[in-house]
Every structure is written in C-alpha cells, then in structure tokens.
VOFI-802615 format. One line per field, with one value per atom (N, C-alpha, C): residue in three letters; residue number from 1; atom name; x, y, z negated. Coordinates in steps of 0.02 Angstrom, whole numbers, plus 50000, padded with zeros to 5 digits. Each point is the difference from the previous one (the first is absolute). Layout:
VOFI-802615
residuo <- c(ALA;...) $
num <- c(NUM;...) $
atomo <- c(CA;...) $
x <- c(X;...) $
y <- c(Y;...) $
z <- c(Z;...) $
This chain:
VOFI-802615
residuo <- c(UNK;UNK;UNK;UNK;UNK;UNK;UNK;UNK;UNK;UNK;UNK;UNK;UNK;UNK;UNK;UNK;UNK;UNK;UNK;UNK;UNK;UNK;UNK;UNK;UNK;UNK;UNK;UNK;UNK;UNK;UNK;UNK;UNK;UNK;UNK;UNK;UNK;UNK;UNK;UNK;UNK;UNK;UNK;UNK;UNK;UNK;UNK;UNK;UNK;UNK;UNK;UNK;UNK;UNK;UNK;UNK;UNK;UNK;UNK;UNK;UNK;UNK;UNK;UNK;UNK;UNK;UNK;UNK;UNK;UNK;UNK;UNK;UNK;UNK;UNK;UNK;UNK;UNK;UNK;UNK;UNK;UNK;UNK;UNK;UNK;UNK;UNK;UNK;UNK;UNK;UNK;UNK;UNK;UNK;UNK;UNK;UNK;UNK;UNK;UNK;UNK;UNK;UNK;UNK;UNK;UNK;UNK;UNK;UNK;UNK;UNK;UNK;UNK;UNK;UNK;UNK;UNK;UNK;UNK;UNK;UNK;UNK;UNK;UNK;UNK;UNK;UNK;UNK;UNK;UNK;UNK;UNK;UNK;UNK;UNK;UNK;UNK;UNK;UNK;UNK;UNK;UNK;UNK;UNK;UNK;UNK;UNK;UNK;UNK;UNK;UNK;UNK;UNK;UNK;UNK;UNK;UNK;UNK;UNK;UNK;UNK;UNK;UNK;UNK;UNK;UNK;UNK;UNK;UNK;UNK;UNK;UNK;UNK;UNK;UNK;UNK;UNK;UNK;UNK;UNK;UNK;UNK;UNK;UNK;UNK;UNK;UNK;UNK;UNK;UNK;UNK;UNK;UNK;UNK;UNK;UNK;UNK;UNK;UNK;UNK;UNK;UNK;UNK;UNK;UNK;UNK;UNK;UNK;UNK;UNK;UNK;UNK;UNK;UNK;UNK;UNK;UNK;UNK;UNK;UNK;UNK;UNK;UNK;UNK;UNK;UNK;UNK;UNK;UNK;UNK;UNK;UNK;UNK;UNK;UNK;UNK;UNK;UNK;UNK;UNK;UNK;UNK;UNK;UNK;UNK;UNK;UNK;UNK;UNK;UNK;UNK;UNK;UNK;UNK;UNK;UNK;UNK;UNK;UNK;UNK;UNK;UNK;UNK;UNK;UNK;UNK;UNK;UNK;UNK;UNK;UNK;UNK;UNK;UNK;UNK;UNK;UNK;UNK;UNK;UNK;UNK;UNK;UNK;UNK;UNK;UNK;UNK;UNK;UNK;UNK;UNK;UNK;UNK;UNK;UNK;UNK;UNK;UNK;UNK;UNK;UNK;UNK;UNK;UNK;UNK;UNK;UNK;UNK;UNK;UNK;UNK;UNK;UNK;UNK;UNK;UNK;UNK;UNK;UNK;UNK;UNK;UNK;UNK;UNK;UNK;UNK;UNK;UNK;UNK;UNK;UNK;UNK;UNK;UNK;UNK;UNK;UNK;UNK;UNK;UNK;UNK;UNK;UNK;UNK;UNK;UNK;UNK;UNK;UNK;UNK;UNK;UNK;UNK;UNK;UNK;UNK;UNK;UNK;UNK;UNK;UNK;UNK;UNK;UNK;UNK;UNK;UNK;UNK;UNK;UNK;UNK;UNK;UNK;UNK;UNK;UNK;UNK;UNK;UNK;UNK;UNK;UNK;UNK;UNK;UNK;UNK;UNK;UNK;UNK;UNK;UNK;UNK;UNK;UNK;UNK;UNK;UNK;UNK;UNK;UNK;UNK;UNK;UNK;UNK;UNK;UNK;UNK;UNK;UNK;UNK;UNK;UNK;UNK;UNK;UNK;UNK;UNK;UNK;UNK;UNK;UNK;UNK;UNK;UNK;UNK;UNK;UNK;UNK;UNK;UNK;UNK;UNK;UNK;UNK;UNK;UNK;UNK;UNK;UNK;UNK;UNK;UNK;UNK;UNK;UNK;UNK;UNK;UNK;UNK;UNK;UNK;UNK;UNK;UNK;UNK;UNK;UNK;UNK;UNK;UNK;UNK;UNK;UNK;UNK;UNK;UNK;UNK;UNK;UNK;UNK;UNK;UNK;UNK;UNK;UNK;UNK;UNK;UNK;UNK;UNK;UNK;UNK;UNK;UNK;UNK;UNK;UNK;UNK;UNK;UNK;UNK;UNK;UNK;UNK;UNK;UNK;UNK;UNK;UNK;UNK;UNK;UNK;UNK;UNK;UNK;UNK;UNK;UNK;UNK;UNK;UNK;UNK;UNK;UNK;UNK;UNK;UNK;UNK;UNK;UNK;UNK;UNK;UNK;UNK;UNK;UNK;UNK;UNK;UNK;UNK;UNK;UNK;UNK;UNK;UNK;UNK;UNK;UNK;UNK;UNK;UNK;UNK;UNK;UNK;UNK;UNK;UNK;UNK;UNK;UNK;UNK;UNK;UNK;UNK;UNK;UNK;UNK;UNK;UNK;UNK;UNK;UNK;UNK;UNK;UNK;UNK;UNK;UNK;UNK;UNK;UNK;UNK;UNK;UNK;UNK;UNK;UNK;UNK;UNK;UNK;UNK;UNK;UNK;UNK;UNK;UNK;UNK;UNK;UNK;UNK;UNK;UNK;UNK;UNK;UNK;UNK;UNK;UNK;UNK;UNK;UNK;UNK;UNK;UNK;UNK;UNK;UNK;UNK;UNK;UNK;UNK;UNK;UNK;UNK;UNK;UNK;UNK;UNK;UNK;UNK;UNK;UNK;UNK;UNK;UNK;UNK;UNK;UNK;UNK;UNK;UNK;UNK;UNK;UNK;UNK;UNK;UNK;UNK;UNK;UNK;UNK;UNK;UNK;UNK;UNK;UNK;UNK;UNK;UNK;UNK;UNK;UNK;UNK;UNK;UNK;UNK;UNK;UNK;UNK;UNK;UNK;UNK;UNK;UNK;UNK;UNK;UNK;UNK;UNK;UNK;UNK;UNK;UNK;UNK;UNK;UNK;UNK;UNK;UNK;UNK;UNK;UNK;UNK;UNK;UNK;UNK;UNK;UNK;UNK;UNK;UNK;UNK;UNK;UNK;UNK;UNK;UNK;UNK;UNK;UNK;UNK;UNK;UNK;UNK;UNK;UNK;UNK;UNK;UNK;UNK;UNK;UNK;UNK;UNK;UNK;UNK;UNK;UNK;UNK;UNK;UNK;UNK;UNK;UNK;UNK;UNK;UNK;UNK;UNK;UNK;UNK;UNK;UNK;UNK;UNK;UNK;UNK;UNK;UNK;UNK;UNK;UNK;UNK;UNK;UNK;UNK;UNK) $
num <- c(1;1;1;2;2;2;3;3;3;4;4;4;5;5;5;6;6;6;7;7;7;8;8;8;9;9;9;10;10;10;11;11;11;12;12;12;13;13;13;14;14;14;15;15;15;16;16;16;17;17;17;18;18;18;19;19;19;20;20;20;21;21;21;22;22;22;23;23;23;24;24;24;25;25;25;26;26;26;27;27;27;28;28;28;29;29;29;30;30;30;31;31;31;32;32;32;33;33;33;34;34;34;35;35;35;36;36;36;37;37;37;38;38;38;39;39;39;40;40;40;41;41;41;42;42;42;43;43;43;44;44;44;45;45;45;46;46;46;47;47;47;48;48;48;49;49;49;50;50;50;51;51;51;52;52;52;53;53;53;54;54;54;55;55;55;56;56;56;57;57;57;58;58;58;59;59;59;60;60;60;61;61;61;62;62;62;63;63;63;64;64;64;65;65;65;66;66;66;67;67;67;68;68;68;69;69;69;70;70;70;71;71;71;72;72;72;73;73;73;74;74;74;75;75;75;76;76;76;77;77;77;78;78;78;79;79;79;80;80;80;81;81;81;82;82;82;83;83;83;84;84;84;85;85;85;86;86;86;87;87;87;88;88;88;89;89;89;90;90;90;91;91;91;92;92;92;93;93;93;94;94;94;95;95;95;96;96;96;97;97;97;98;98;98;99;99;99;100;100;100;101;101;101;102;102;102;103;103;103;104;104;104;105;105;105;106;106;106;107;107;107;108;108;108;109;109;109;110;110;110;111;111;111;112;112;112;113;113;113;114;114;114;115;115;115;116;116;116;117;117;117;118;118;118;119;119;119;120;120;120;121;121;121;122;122;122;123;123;123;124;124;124;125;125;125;126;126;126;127;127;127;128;128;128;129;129;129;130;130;130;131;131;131;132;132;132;133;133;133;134;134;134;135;135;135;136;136;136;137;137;137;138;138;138;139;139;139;140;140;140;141;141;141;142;142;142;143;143;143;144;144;144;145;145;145;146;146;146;147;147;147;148;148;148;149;149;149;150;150;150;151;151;151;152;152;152;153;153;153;154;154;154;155;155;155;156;156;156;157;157;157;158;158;158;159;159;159;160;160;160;161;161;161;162;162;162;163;163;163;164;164;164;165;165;165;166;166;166;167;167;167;168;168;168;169;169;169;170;170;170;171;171;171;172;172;172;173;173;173;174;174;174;175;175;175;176;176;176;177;177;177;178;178;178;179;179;179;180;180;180;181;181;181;182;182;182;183;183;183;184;184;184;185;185;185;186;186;186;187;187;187;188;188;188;189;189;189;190;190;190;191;191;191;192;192;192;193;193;193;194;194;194;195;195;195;196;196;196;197;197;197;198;198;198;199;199;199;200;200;200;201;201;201;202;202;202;203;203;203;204;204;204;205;205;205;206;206;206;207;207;207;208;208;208;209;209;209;210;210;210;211;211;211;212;212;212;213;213;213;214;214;214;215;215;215;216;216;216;217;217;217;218;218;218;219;219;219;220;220;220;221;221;221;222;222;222;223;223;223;224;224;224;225;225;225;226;226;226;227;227;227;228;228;228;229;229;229;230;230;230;231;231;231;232;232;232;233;233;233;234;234;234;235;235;235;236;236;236;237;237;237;238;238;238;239;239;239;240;240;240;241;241;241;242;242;242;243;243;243;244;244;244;245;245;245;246;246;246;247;247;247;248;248;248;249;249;249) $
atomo <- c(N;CA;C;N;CA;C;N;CA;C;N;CA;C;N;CA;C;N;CA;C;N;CA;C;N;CA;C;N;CA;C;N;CA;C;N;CA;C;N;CA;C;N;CA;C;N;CA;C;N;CA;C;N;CA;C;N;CA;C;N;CA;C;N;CA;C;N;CA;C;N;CA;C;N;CA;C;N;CA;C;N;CA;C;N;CA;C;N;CA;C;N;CA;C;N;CA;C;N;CA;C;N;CA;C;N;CA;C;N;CA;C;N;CA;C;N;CA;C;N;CA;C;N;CA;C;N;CA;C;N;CA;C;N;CA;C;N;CA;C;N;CA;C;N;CA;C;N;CA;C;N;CA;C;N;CA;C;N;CA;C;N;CA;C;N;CA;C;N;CA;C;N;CA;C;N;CA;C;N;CA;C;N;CA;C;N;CA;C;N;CA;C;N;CA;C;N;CA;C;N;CA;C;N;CA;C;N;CA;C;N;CA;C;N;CA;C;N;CA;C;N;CA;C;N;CA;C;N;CA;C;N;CA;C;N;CA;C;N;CA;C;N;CA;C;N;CA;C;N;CA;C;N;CA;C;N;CA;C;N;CA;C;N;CA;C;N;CA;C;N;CA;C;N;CA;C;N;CA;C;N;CA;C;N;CA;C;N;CA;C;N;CA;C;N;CA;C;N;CA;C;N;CA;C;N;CA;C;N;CA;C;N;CA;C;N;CA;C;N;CA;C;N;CA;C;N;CA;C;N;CA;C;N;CA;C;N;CA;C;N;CA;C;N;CA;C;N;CA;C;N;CA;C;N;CA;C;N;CA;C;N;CA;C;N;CA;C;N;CA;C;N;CA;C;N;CA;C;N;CA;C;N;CA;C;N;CA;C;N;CA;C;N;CA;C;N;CA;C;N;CA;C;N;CA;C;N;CA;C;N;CA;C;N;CA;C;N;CA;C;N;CA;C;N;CA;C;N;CA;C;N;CA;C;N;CA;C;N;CA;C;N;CA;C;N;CA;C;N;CA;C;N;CA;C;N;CA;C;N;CA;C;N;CA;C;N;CA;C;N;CA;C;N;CA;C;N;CA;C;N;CA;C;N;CA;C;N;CA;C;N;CA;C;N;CA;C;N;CA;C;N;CA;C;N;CA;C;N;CA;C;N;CA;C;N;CA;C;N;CA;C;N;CA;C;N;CA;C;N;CA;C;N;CA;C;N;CA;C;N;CA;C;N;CA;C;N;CA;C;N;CA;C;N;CA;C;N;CA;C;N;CA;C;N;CA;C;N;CA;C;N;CA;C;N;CA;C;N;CA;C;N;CA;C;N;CA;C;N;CA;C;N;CA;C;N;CA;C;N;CA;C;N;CA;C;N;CA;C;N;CA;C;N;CA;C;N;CA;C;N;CA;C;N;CA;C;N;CA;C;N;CA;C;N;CA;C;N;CA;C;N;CA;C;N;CA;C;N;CA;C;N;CA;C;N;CA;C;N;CA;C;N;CA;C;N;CA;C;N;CA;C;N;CA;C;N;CA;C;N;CA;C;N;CA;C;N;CA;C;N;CA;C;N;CA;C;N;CA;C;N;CA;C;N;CA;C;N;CA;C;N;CA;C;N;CA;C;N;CA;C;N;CA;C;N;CA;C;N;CA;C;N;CA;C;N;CA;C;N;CA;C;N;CA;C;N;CA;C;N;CA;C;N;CA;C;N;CA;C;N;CA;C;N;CA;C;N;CA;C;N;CA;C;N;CA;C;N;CA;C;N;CA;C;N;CA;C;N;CA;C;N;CA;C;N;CA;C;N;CA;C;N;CA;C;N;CA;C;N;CA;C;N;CA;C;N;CA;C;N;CA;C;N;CA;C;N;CA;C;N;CA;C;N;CA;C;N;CA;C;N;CA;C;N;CA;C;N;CA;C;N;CA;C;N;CA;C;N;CA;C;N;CA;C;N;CA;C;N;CA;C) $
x <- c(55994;49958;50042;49980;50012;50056;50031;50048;49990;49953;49976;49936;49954;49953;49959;49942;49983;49981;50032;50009;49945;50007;49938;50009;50077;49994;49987;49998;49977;49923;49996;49904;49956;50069;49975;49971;50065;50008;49953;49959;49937;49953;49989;49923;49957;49988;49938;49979;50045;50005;49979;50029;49969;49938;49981;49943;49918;50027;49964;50004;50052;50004;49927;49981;49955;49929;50006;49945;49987;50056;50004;49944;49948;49945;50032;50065;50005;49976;50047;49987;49932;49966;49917;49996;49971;49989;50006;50069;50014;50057;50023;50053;49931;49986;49945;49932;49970;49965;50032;50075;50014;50018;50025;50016;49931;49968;49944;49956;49986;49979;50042;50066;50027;49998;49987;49973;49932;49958;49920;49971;49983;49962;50035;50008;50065;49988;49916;49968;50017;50050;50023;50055;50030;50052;50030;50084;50051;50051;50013;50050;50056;50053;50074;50016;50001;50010;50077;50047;50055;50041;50025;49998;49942;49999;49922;50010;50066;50002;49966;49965;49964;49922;50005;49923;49943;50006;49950;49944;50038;49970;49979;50012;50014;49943;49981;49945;49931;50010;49949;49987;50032;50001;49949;50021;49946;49941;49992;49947;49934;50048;49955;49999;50003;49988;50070;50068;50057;49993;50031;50039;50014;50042;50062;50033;50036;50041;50063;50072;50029;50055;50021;50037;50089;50019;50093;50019;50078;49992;50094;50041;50075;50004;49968;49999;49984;50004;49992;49925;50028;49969;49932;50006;49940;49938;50029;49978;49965;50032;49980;49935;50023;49910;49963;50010;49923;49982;50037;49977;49974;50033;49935;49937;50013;49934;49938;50052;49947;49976;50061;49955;49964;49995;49943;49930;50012;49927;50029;49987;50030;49960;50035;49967;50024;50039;50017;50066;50040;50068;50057;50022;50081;50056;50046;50048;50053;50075;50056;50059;50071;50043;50042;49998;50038;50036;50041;50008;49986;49976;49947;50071;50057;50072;50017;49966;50028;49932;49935;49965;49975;50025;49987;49896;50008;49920;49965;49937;49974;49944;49958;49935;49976;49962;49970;49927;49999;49955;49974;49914;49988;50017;50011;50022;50076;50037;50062;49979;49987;50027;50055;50027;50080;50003;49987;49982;50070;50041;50063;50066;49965;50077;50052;49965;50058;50042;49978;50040;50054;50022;50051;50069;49977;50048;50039;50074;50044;50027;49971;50020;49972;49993;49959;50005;50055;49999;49971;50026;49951;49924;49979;49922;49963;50054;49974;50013;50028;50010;49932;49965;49947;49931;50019;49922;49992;50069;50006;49974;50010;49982;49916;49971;49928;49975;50022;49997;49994;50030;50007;49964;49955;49947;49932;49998;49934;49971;49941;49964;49986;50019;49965;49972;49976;49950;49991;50057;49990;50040;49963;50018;50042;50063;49999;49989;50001;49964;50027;50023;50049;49997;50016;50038;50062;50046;50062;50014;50053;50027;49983;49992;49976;50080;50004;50089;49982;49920;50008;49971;50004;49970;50120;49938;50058;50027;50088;50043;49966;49962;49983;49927;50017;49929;50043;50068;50055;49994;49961;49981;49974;49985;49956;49944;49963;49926;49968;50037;49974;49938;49953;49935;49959;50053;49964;50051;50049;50047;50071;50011;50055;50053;50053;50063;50033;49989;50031;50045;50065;50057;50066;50025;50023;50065;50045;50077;49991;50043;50019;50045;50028;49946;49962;49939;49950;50046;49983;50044;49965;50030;49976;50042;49956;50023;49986;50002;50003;49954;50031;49980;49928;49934;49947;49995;50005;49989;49928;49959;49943;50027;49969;50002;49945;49957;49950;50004;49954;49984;49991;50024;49975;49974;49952;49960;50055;50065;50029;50042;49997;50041;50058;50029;50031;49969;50058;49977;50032;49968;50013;50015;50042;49981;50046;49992;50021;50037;50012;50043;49951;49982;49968;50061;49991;50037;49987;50028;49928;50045;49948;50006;49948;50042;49946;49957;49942;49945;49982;50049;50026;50027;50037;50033;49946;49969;49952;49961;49975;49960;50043;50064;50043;50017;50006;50004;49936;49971;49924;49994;50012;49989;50017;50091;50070;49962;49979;49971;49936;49993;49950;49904;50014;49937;49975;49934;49966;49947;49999;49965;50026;50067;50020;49976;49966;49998;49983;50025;49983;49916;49994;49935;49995;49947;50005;49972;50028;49970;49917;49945;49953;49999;49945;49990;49914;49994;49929;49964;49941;49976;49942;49995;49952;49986;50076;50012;49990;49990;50006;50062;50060;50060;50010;50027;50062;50078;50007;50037;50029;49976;50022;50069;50032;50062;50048;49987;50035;50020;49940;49986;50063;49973;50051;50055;50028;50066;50019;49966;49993;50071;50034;50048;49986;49940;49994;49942;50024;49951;49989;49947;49977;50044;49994;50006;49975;50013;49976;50013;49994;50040;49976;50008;49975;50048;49968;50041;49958;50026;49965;49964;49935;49982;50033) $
y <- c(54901;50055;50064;50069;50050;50004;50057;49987;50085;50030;50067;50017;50014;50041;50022;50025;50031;50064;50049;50057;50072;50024;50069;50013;49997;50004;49962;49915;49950;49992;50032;49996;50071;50015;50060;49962;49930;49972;49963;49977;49938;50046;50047;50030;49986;49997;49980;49928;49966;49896;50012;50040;49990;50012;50071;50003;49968;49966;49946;49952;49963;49953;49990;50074;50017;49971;49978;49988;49912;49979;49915;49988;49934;49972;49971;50005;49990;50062;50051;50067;50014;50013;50007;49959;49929;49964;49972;50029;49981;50059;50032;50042;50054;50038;50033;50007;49951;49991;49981;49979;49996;50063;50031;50078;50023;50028;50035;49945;49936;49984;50037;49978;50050;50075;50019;50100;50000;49978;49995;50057;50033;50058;50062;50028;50058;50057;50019;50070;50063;50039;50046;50008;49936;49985;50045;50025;50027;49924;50001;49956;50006;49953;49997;49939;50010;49942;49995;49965;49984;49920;49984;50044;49978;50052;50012;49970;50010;49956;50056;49976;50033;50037;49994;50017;49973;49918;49955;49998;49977;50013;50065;50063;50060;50017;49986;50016;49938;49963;49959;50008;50034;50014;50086;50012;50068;49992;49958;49975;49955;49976;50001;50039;50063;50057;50037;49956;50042;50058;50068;50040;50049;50035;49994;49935;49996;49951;50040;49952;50023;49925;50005;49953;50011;49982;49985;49916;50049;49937;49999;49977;50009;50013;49990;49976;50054;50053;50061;49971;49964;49954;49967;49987;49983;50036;50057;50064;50033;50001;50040;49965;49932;49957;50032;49987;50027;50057;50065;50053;50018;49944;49992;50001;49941;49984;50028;50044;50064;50052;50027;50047;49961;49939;49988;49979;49991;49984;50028;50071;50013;49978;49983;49961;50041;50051;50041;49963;49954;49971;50031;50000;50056;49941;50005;49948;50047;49947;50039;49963;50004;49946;50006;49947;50026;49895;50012;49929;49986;49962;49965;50008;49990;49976;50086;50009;50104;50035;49981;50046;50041;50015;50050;50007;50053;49994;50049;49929;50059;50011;49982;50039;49935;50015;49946;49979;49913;49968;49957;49999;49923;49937;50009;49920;50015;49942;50007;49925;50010;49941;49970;49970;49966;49936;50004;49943;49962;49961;49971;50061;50023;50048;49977;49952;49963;49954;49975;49935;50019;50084;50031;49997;49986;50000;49945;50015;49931;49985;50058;50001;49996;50001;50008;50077;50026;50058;50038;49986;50046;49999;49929;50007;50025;50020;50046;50106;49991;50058;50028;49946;49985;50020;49962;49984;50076;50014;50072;50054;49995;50064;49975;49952;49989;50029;49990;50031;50054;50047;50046;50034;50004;50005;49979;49968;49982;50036;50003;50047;49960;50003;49942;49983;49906;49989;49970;50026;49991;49935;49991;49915;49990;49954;49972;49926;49989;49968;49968;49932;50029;49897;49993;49937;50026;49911;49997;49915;49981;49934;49973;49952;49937;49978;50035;49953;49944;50000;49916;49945;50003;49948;49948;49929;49957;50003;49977;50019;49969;49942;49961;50034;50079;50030;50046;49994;50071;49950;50020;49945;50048;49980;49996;50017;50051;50041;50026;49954;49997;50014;49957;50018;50047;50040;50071;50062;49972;50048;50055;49940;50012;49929;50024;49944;50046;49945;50034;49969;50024;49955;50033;49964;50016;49974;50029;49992;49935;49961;49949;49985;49999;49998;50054;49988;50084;50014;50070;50018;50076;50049;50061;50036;50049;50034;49941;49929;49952;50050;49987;50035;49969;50026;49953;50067;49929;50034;49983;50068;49993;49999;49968;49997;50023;50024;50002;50006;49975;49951;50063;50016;50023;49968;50011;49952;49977;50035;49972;49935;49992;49944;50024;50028;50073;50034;49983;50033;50064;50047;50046;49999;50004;50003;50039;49982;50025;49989;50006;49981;50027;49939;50010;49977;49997;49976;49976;49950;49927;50036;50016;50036;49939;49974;49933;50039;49962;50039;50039;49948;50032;50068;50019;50057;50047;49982;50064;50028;49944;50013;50036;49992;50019;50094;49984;50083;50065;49960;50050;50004;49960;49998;50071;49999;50046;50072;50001;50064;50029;49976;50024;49983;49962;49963;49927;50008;49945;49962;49931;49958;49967;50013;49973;49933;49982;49917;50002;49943;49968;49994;50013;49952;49987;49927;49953;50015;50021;50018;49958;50042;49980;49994;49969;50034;50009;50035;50007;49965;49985;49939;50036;50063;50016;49979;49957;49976;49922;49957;49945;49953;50042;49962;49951;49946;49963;50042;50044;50010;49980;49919;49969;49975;49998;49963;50074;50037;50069;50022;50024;50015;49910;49954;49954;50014;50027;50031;50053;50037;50059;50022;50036;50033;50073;50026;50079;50018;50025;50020;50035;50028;50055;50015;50072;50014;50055;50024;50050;50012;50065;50027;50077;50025;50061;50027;50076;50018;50025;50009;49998;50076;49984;50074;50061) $
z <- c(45513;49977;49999;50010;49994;49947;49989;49940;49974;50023;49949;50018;49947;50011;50054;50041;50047;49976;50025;49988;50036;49984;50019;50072;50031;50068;50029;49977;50044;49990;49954;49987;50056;50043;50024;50062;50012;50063;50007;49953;49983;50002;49989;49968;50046;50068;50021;49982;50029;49998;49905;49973;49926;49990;50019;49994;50027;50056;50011;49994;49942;49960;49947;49979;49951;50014;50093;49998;50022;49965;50026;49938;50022;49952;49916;49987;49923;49980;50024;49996;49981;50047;49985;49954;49999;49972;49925;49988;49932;49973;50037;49950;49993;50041;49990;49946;50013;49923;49951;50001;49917;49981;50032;49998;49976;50044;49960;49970;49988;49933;49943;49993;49937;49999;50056;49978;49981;50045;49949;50035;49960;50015;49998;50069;49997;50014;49986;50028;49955;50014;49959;49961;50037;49967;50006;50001;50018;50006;50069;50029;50019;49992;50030;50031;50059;50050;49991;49974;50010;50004;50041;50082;50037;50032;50047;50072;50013;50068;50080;50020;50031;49999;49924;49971;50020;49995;50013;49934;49951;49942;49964;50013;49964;50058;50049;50043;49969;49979;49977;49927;49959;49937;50007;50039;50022;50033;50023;50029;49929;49971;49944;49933;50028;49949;49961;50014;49958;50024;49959;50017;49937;50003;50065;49995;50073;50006;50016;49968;50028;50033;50058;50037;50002;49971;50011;50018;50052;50028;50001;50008;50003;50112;50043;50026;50048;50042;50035;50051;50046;50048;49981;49939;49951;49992;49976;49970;50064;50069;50062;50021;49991;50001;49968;49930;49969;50010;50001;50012;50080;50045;50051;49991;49962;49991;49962;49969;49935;50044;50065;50047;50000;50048;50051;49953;49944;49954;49936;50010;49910;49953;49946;49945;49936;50012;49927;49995;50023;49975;50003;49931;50031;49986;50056;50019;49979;49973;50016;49996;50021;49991;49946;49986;49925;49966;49971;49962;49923;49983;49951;49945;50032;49942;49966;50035;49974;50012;49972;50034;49950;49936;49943;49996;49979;49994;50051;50039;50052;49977;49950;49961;49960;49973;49946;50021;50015;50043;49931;50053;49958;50026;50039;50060;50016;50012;50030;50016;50076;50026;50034;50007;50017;50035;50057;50045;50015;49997;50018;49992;49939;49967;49976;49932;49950;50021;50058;50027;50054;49987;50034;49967;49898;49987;49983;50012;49992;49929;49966;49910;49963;49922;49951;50003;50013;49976;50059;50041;50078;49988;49982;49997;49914;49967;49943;50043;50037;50021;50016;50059;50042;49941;49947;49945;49966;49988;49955;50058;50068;50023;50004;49997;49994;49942;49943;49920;50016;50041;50004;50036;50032;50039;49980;49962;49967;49951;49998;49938;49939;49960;49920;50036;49985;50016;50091;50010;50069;50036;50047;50020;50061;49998;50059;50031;50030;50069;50065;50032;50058;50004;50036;50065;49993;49998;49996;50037;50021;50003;49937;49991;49944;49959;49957;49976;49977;49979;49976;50043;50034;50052;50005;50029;49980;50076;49997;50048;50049;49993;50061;50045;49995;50026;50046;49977;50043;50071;50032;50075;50067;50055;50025;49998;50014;50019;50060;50042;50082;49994;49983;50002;49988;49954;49957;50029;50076;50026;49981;49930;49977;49970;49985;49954;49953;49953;49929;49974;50004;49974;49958;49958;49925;50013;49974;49969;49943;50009;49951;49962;49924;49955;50017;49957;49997;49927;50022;49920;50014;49927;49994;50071;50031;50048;50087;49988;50057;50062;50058;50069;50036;49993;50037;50079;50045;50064;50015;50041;50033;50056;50056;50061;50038;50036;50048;50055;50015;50087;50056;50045;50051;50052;50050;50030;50056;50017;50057;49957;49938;49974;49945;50021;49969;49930;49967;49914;49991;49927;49977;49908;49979;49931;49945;49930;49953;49939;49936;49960;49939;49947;49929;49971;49916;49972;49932;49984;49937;49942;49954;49926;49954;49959;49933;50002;49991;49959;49932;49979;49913;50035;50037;50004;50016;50015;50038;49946;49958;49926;49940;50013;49958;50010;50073;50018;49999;50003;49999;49929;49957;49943;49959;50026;49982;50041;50051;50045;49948;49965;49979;50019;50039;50050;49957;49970;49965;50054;49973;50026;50094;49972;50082;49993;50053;50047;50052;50013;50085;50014;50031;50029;50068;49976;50078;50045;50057;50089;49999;50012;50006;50106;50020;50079;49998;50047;50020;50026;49992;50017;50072;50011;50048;50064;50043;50048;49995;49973;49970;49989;50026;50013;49923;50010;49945;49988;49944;49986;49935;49999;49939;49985;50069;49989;50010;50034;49982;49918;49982;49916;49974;50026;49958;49974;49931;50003;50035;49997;50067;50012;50040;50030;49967;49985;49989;49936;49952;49940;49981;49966;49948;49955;49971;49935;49962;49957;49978;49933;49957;49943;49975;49960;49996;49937;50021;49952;49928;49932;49944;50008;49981;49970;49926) $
C-alpha cells in the first residue's frame, strides 16, 4: 500500500477517472440517496459543499432548491470541472479552491455538507481541525450532513468490490490513523486510486462532541429501490455511511 496520503496534485492527475467514478451504480444507487435522505428538504437553504469535488452534488443540491451554494474543493482540476459545468448550465454555484484544514470562515450556512472529508484524517486531532472549521461555518441551528468510509464495518469487509467496480483494503493491525486503500477499475483492466484513513468510532463522537457539534451519528447507507436492483448484500456492513450533527441554537 501507498505509504502517504493522496495529495491535491495527484487529485489533479485523477479528476476526470474520479469524476466519473461518481457515476458507478453504488454511487447513484446508494451513496446518493443516503446523502440527500439526510439533507431532507434543502429549498433555501444556504449551502457548503465541502469538498465538492467536481460539483456533482452542489449541482444537485441546487437543483432541488439550495441557494446559495457554495463549492470548495483542495483540488484546482476539480474546481475547473465544476465551473465548467456552471458556464454551461448555470445554476447560481460559486466554486473556489481552498482546504477544509485552514479554511477560516467563508459565511454562515444552514447545510454543510461533507461528502468523504473526515476520512482524510490520519488523527484525532486533524479531524477536530476538520469538525471545528464546520462549527464554524454553520448558523445556530444549523446542520451537517455528508458520506464517509464506514470505521465500523468488520475487517473482514476490507475486500474486494469487483462487482460494484472497486477494492477496499486496510493496513493491519487497524489502529487509529491505519491506511484504507480505494482502488478503481478502469475498463482496460488498469486501476486508479486513493488513500482514507480508519478513525474508532468513539473518536469521531468524541471529536464533534469537543468541536462544538451535537448529535453526531452514523447512519446506515440506505439504496434506492427505483431500478429494482438487490443491493442487500452491499448495504451488508456497508463499506460507506451516513452521518450527521448540528450545531446548537
């Protein structure tokens, strides 16, 4: 496995193969509605996509009524996507690059969503860095929201996801900070991937707690049932989960 991090310039080198990662059927299927099951109703919200990636979500969060939105991403290459994509169908989204570990305050939202943020960090203390700049951005009252890697799912799931066009595999022991690699499939056979990193669950509850962020928990990856697929053995112990937290009025 890798032996550091994937970094903003190598996320420069992935951004397409990533961004059409977004559209493999877990994706749709199940990270997607658990995501906006936990936003709900987001018409008027004020939003913070962090990180936004290529403004997949921060374009579908406007589409059902947010705004403003705003999109940060660590990631330049990232960022040049979405604001493609805002010319070619503006939706009101303002994008910009910036990192989540230093990003002081960019206005006060009711939503902060955080799609595969926390599982960047390799510390307790990195991912209180992460929760506090969310605190910090939020209005009383105001919620976040977001998909992450699953820390509690059992070691015997760090496997194999051919079928769903990825491999997920973990440093042994798992311990605080332990290295989980994503892999993804390219159709010539040929993979692309990345570097998370496994934080207890106690830790995560512990730090949001200290950030100032009430009602942290997990919740379990739902999928959509509109297609009729079986995504029962996916959800089994899932690989990827909900959460959500807010801050006090």
């Amino acid at each position: 496995m890798p032996s550091k991090p994937l970094q903003h310039a190598e996320y420069d080198d992935i951004a397409d193969e990533y961004a059409a990662s977004k559209q493999l059927p877990f994706r749709t299927a199940v990270e997607a509605p658990t995501l906006f099951n936990l936003a709900g109703d987001v018409r008027g919200l004020a939003v913070l996509d962090l990180p936004c990636g290529d403004g997949t979500y921060s374009r579908a969060l406007a589409r059902r009524g947010a705004a403003p939105i705003l999109g940060i991403d660590l990631s330049s290459a990232m960022i040049e996507r979405a604001r493609a994509a805002e010319r070619q169908a503006p939706l009101g989204i303002s994008y910009r690059v910036g990192d989540a570990g230093g990003l002081g305050i960019v206005g006060a939202f009711d939503l902060v969503v955080a799609s595969y943020l926390f599982n960047y960090a390799q510390t307790r203390a990195q991912l209180l860095v992460f929760a506090r700049a969310i605190y910090a951005n939020l209005k009383p009252g105001g919620r976040l929201v977001g998909v992450n890697d699953n820390p509690r799912t059992s070691l015997d799931r760090y496997t194999s996801y051919a079928a769903y066009g990825f491999l997920r595999e973990i440093e042994r022991p798992r311990r605080e900070g332990a290295r989980i690699r994503y892999s993804f499939f390219r159709p010539d056979g040929t993979s692309f991937g990345f570097d998370n990193f496994w934080l207890a669950p106690q830790t995560y509850e512990e730090v949001f707690a200290e950030a100032g962020l009430a009602g942290f928990r997990f919740v379990d990856a739902i999928a959509s049932s509109s297609k009729g697929e079986d995504w029962s053995e996916f959800l089994r112990d899932c690989p990827i989960t909900g959460f959500e937290a807010h801050r006090p009025g």
